[in-house]
N, C-alpha and C positions, 0 to 999 in steps of 0.2 A: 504494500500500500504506500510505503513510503516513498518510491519510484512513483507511482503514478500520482501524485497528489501534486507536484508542480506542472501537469499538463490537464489539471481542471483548475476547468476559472473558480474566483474567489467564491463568486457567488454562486456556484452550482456545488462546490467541496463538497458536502453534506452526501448529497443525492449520488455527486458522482462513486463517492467511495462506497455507499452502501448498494452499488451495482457490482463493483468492486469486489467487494467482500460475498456478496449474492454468488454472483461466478465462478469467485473459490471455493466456498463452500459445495458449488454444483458439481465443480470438476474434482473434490475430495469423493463426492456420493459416487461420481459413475468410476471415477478409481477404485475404490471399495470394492464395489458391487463387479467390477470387471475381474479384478482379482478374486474374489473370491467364485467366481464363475469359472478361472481360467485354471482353479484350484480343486474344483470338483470335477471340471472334465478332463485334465491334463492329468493329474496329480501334484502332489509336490515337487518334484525337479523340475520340470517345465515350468508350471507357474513361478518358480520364483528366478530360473534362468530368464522369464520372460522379463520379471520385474527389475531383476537386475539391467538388461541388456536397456529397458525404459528409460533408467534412473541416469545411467551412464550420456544415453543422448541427452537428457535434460540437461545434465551437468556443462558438457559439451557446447551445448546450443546456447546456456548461461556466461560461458567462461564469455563466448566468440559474440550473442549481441548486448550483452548488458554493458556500460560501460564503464570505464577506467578510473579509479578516482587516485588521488595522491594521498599518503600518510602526511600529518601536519608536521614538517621541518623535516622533510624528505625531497625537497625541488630538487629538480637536476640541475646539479652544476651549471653555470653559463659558460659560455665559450666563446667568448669576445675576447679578439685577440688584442692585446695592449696597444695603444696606442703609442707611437715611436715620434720623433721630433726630428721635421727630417731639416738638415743644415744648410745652408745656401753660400 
């Protein structure tokens, strides 16, 4: 939620995060319900190589669109080369 909260206007925040929240909540029920489906037909090794192999794209897809933030008093170095005083 905290990702998405500076890409709702001030005045809709309320509404937008509790769609927000609404959606996660939906996509935990059909996880749930998927797994435990994929649990009763598969067995336990596949259902849970399935879940694993899910968990690993997510991660993946997290690493590559979420973005990059800095630790505080961590900048990178600058690399501005000195200024030299040229002679005439």
């Amino acid at each position: 939620m905290a990702l998405a909260a500076p890409f709702v206007p001030s005045e809709r925040r309320a509404g937008g995060m509790a769609v927000l929240q609404t959606g996660q909540a939906l996509a935990r029920l059909v996880a749930a319900a998927g797994f435990g489906a994929a649990w009763t037909l598969w067995g336990v090794g596949p259902a849970l190589t399935c879940a694993v192999a899910a968990l690993a794209v997510a991660i993946a897809s997290a690493a590559v669109l979420l973005p990059r933030t800095e630790k505080p008093g961590t900048e990178a170095p600058r690399t501005e080369k000195p200024r030299t005083e040229r002679s005439s």
